[in-house]
N, C-alpha and C positions, 0 to 999 in steps of 0.2 A: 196432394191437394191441388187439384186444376184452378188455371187460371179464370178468372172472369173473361169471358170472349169478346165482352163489352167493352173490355179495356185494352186499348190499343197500348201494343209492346213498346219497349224501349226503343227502338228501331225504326216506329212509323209515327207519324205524325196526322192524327184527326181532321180533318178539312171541316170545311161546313156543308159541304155539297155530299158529303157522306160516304166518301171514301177514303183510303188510308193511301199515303205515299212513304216508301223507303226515306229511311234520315241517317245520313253515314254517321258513324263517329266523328268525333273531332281530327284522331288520329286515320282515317279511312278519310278523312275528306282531306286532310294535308298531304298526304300520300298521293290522291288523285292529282293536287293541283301540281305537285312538284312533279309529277310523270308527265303533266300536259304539257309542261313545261319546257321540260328537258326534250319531248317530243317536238314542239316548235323549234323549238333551239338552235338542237342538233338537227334537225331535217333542210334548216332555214342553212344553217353553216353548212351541211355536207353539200346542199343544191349548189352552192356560192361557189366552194374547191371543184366540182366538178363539172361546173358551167352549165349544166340544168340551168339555173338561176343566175344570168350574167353580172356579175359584181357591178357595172359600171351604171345598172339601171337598177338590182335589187341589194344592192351592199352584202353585207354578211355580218355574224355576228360581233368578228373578230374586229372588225372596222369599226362599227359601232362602238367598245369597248377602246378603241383606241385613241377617238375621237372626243371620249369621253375624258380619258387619261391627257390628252394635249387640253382640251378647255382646265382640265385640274389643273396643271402644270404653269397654264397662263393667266392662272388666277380670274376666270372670268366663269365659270362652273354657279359655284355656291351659288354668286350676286347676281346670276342670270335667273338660275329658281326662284331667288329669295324676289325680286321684282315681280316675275310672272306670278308666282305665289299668291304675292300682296295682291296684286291687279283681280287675281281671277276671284282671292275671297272678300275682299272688299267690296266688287261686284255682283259676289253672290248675295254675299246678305243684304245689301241693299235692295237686289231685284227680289230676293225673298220675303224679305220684310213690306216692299211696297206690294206685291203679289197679295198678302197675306191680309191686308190693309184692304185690299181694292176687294178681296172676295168676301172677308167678314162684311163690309159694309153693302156692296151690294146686292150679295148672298140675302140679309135681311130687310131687300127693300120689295115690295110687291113688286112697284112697277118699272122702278128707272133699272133694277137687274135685265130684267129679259131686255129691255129696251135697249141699251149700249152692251148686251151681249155679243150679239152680232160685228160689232166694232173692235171686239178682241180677236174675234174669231178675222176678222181680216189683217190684223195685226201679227196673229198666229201663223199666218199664208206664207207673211215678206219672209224674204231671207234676211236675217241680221246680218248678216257677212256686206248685204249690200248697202247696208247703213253705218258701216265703219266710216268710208272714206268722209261722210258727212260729219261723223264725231272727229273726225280729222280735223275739218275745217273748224267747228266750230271750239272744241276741246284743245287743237293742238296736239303736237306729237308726244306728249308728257303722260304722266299715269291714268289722268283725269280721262280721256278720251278710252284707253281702256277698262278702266272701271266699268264706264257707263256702255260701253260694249257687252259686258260679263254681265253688267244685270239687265238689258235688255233681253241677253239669250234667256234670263233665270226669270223673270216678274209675268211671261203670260202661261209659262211651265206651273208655277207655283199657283197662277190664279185658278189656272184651270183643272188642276188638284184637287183644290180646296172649296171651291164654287161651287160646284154638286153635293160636295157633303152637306154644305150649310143648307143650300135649299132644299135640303133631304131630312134635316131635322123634325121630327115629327113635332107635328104643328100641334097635338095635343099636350106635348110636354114644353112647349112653346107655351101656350096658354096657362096651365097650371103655375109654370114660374112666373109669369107675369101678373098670377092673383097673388102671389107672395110679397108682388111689391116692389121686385126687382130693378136693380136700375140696367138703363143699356150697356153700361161699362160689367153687371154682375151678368148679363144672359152672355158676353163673349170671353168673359172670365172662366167662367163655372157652366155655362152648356156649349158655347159652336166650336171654343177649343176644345174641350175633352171632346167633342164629338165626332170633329173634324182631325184627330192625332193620327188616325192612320193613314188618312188622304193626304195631310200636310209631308210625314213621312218620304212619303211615294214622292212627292212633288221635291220634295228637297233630294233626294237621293238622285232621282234622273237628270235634275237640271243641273247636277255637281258636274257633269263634264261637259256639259254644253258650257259653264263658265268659262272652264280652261280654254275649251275651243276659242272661244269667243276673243279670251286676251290672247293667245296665240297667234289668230288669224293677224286680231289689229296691229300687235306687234309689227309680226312679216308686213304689213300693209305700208306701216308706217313709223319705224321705233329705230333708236340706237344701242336698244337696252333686252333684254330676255330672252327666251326661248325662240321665242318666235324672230329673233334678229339676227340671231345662232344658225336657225333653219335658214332663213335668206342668206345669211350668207355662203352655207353650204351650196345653195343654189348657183349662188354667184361663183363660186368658185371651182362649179362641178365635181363636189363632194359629197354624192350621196349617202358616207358615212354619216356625215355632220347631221345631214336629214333627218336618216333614220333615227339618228341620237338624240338630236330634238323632241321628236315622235316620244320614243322610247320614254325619255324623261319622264315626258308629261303625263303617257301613260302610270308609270311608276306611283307619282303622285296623287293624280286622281284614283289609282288603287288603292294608297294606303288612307287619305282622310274618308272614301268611302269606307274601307273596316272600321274606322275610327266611327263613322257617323252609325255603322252598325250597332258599334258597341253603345255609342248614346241612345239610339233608337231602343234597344234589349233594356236598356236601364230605365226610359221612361215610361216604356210601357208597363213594366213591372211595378214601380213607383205606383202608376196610375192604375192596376190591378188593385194592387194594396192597399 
């Protein structure tokens, strides 16, 4: 009995654009990441022993790891994540929540949207990195100052997500809920959220490591505390181990709550299927 031709295989995945793309296994994609891996790794270590890659500007891996094992040692490991942690999701949800706030609402306004669009968009331009030293002054050198660094980089990411969906909402299905009666709290309840879940998605997942960045930067800028204090000092000390290990870390982290936000992402779409 042949298969339906219609029916895309276990292996491929349906687009909308109407073609099909290859979808490894679970076990075929863990496999790939662990060889990418081991390929960095080890290419990054053998450059380092053999001076390819001069340790004193590109470290190695073995240094990194060693760097890592002295912060354990000196007790200052954990409490440097756990700060920079707090800082960069702290800062995220705040930048994401007022993002989310500023697009729902002006999303559904005719005029004043397009009108102070322009005004994000010049906001989207600056560099945040160049408005730390300012959360400096005015925030001080405490967590506060990086917080609001972490949701600056996250609030014009997440508006500008979410801003197209909404005024994309079709304005006939706009109108119908509105003959039902609807209050403005029910049309952002039950129509621009569900309708805005894939754009908000997108927005929240990109701007997850611009957070990090973000308390990272302010740290090194100006902190006693984190990751980013860890990295200056490396600097200070001409240890580009310590650097790389900073680096490293952070990466690590923004890897795994990114799976994590996958795995949330998989479960509320399916919810919201259902």
């Amino acid at each position: 009995m042949s298969a339906d031709p219609a029916t895309p295989s276990r292996r491929t995945r349906t687009l909308n654009y109407g073609f099909t793309r290859p979808q490894y296994s679970m076990l075929t994609t863990l496999l790939l990441r662990v060889g990418a891996g081991i390929l960095l790794i080890g290419g990054w270590e053998v450059g380092a022993r053999s001076g390819a890659l001069p340790a004193f500007f590109y470290s190695s891996p073995s240094a990194v790891v060693e760097s890592i094992g002295r912060w354990w040692d000196e007790a200052v490991l954990l409490p440097s994540i756990g700060i920079t942690l707090f800082e960069a999701i702290a800062g995220y949800v705040l930048g994401a929540f007022v993002g989310v706030v500023l697009a729902l609402w002006l999303g559904t306004t005719r005029r004043l949207g397009p009108a102070l669009e322009p005004f994000f968009t010049g906001f989207y331009s600056i560099p945040k990195i160049a408005l730390v030293p300012f959360l400096i002054i005015w925030f001080g050198l405490g967590t506060t100052s990086k917080v609001f660094a972490s949701a600056l980089a996250v609030v014009v990411l997440v508006f500008f997500s979410v801003y197209p969906g909404v005024r994309n909402v079709d304005k006939q299905l706009v109108a119908q809920v509105r003959l039902y009666g609807a209050s403005r709290w029910d049309f952002y309840r039950k129509l621009y959220l569900p309708a805005t879940f894939m754009w908000l998605c997108v927005g929240l997942r990109s701007s997850l490591g611009f957070a990090f960045s973000a308390a990272v930067v302010a740290e090194y800028l100006g902190s006693k505390v984190g990751l980013g204090y860890l990295i200056l000092q490396g600097q200070s000390t001409l240890r580009t181990g310590d650097i790389f290990a900073g680096l490293v870390i952070t990466a690590l982290v923004v890897i795994a709550i990114d799976l994590l936000l996958r795995r949330l992402e998989g479960m509320a779409a399916r919810r919201q299927l259902g």
